[in-house]
C-alpha positions in Angstrom: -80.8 -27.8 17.0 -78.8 -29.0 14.4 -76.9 -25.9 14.1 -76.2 -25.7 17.6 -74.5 -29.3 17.5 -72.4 -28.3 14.7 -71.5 -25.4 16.0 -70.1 -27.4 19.3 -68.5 -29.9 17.2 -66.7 -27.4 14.9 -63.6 -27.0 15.8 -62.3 -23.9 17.2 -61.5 -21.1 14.9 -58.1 -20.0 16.0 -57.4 -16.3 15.5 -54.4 -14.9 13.1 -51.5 -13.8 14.9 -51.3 -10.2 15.6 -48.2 -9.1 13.7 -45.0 -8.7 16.2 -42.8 -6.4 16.4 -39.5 -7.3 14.2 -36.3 -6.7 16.4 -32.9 -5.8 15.0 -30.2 -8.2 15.5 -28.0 -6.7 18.2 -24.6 -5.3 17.3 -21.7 -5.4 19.1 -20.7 -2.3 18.3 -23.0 1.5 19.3 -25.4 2.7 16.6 -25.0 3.9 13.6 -25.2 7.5 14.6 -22.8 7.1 17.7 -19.9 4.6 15.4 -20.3 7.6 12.5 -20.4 10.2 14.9 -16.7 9.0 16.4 -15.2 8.2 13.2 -16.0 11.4 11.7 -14.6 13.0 15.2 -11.7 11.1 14.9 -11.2 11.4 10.9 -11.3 14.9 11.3 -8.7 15.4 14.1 -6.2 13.2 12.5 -6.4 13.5 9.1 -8.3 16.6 7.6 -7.5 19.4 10.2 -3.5 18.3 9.4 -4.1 18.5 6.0 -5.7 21.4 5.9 -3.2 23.2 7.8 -0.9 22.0 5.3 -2.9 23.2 2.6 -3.5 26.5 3.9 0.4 27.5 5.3 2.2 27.6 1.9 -0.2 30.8 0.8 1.3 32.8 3.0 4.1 32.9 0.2 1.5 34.5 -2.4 0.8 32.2 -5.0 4.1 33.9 -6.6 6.0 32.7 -4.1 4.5 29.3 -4.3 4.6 29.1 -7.9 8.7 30.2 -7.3 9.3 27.9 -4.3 7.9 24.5 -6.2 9.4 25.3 -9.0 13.2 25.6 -8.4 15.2 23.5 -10.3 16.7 21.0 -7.3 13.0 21.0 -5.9 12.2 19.4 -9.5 14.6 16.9 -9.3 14.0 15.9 -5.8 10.4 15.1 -6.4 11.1 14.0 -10.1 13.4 11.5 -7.8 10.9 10.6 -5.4 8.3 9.7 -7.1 10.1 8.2 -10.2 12.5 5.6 -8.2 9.1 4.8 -5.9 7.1 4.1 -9.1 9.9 1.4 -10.5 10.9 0.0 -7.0 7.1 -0.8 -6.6 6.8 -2.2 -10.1 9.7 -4.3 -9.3 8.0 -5.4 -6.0 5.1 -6.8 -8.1 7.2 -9.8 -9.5 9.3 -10.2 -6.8 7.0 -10.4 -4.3 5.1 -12.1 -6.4 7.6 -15.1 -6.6 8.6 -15.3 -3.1 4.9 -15.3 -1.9 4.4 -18.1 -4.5 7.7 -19.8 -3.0 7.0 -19.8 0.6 3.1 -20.5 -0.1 3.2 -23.9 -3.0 7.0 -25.6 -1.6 7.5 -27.3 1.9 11.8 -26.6 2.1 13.8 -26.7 5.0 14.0 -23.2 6.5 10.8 -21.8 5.0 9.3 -20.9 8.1 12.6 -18.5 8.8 12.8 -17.1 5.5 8.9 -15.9 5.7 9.7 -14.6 8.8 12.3 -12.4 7.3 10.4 -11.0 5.1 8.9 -8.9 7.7 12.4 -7.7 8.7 12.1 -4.3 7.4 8.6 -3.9 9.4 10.5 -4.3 12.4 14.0 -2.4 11.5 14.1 1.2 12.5 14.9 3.1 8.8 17.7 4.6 10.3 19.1 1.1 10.9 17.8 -0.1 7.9 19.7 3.3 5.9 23.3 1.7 8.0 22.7 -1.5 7.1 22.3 -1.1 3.1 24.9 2.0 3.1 27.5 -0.8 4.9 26.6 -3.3 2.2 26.3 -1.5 -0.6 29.0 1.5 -0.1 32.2 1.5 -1.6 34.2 -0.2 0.7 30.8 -2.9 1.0 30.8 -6.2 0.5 28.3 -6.3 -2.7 29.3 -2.0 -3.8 32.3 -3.6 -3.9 31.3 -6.2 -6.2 29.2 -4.0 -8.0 32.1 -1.5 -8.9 34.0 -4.8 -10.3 31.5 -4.4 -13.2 31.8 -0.7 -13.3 28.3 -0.2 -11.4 27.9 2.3 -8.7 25.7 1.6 -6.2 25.2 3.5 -2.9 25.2 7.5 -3.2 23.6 7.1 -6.4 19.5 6.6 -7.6 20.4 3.4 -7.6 21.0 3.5 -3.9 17.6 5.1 -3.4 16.3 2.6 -5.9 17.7 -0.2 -3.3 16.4 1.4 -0.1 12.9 1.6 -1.4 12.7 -1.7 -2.6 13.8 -3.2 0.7 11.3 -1.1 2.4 8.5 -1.7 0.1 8.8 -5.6 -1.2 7.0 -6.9 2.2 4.0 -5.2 1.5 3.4 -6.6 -1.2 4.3 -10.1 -0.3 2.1 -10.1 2.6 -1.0 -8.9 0.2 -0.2 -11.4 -1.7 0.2 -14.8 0.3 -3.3 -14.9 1.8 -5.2 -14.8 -2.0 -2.9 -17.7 -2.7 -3.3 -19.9 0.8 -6.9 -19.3 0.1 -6.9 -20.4 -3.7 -9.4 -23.1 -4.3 -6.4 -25.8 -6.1 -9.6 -27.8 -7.5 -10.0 -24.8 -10.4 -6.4 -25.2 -11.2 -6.7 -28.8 -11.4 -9.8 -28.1 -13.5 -7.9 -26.1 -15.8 -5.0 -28.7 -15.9 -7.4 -31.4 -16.5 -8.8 -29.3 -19.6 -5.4 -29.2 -21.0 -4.6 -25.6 -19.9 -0.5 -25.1 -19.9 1.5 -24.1 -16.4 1.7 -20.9 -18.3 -2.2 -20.4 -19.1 -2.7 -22.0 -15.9 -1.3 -18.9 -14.1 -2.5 -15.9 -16.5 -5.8 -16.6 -17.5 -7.1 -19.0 -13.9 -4.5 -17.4 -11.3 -3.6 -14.1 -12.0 -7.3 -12.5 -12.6 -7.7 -13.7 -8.8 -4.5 -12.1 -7.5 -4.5 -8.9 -9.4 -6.6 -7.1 -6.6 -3.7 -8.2 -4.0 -1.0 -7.3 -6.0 -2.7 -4.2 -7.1 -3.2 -3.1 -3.6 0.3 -4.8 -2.3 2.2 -2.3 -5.1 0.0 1.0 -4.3 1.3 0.0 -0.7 4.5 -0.3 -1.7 4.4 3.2 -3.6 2.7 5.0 -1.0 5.7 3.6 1.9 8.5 4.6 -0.5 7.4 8.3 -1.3 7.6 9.3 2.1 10.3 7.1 3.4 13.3 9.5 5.0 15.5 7.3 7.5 16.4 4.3 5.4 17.4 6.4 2.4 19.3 9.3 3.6 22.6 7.2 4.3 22.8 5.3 0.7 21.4 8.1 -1.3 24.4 10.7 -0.2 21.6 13.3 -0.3 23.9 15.3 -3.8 21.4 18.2 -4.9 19.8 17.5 -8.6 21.5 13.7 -8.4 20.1 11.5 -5.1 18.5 14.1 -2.7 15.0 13.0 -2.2 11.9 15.4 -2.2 11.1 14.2 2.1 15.1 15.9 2.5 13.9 18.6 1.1 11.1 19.4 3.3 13.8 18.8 6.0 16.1 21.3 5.0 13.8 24.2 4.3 12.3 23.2 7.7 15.7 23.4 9.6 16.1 27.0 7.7 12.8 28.0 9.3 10.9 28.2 5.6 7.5 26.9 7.4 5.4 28.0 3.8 8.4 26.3 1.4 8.3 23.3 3.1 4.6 23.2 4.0 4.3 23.7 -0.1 6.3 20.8 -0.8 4.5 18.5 1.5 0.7 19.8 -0.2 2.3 18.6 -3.8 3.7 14.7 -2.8 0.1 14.6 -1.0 -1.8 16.0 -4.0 0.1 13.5 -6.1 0.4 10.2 -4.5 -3.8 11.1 -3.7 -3.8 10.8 -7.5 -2.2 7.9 -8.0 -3.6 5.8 -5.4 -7.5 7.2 -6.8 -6.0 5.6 -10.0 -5.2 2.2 -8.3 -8.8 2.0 -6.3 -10.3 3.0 -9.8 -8.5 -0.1 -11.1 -9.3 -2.7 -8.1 -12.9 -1.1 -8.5 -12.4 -2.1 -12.5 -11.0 -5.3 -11.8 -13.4 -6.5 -9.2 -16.3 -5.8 -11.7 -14.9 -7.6 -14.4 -14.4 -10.6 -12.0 -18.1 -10.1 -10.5 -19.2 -10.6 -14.3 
């Protein structure tokens, strides 16, 4: 009797709950295998079949006549041009930019909202209005080539012209890389460091610049990768002399108009096998960098 009371005055065992099925938070975007599926499609039609028709066309030359066509002396010095000015223009867009992002980012002026709107200019010029606009300053007859040839400097028709055009073309990049990282840095850390007696100068290099490096990093390979292949804005300055200021993308042009498909085609496979090297160096260094900042 006394088990069947306290078996109706236990309370009711309540049974575990059967495990449930664990849905996936849905995406916006289709499946895995659909998204891949279309960017491989897509990848592959815009990017590899091109490049591997530009890979495959200079053979029809022999690898003799490849070996002959690249290297020609004023094919040497157009590339040696190239990718030499694009390398120091895009160095010298690292500081530049560097400051200006600074400027228009830390300092409230009058006007600040037009200059930072101007440094988009050369996004929106057409290069061959861009090429008119430096050759008119910077020829001869210019307003600042004529100042320049004061002091015995020549500027347009010269490397330094192409030097010029590249830098124009290439300093927004790395501006607008740039000026985000430093909207976005946290000013308590430099007040931290300031606080622990840190110089303006220590401030920057050791709190600062480990954050920016990525963005300038990435805002120079930009820069690079926009001036090797730039062709409208540096024709007109560079005046385009064989073995002086013709530029490796003229090349291309010229064999192209003479109907040498394979010359030109060989050409175009070595700026893309090289600036593909370079810019695996820069990941490899944001990869580097990014580590050492993680740790």
């Amino acid at each position: 009797m006394s088990n069947i009371v306290s078996a109706r005055l236990a309370p009711p065992t309540i049974a575990a709950p059967r495990p449930t099925r664990r849905w996936r938070e849905r995406s916006v975007i289709p499946g895995f295998g659909l998204s891949l599926g279309l960017t491989l499609s897509f990848l592959t039609a815009i990017v590899l079949i091109p490049l591997a028709a530009l890979a495959l066309r200079p053979w029809e030359l022999g690898p003799l006549g490849v070996w002959r066509s690249l290297t020609e002396p004023r094919v040497l010095a157009a590339l040696k041009l190239s990718f030499g000015v694009s390398a120091l223009a895009a160095a010298v867009a690292a500081p530049l930019g560097l400051l200006i992002a600074w400027t228009l980012t830390r300092f409230a002026f009058p006007g600040r909202r037009l200059i930072d709107a101007l440094v988009d200019l050369p996004f929106a010029l057409p290069t061959a209005v861009a090429g008119i606009a430096l050759t008119a300053l910077y020829a001869p007859s210019g307003p600042l080539g004529a100042l320049a040839a004061k002091v015995g400097v020549r500027t347009a028709y010269t490397p330094l012209g192409v030097f010029i055009a590249l830098l124009f073309i290439g300093l927004p990049f790395v501006v607008r890389q740039i000026e985000p990282v430093l909207e976005a840095f946290d000013t308590e850390v430099e007040e931290a460091a300031v606080t622990l007696g840190a110089s303006d100068l220590q401030r920057f290099l050791q709190v600062m610049l480990p954050g920016l490096a990525p963005a300038l990093i990435s805002g120079v390979a930009l820069a690079f990768a926009r001036a090797v292949g730039e062709y409208g804005s540096v024709i007109f300055i560079a005046g385009n002399m064989p073995m002086v200021s013709e530029i490796a993308p003229l090349m291309i042009v010229t064999r192209l108009e003479q109907y040498d498909y394979a010359g030109a085609a060989a050409v175009g496979l070595v700026m893309v096998l090289i600036s593909f090297g370079a810019l695996a160096l820069v990941n490899a260094l944001q990869m580097r960098l990014a580590r050492v900042g993680r740790a």
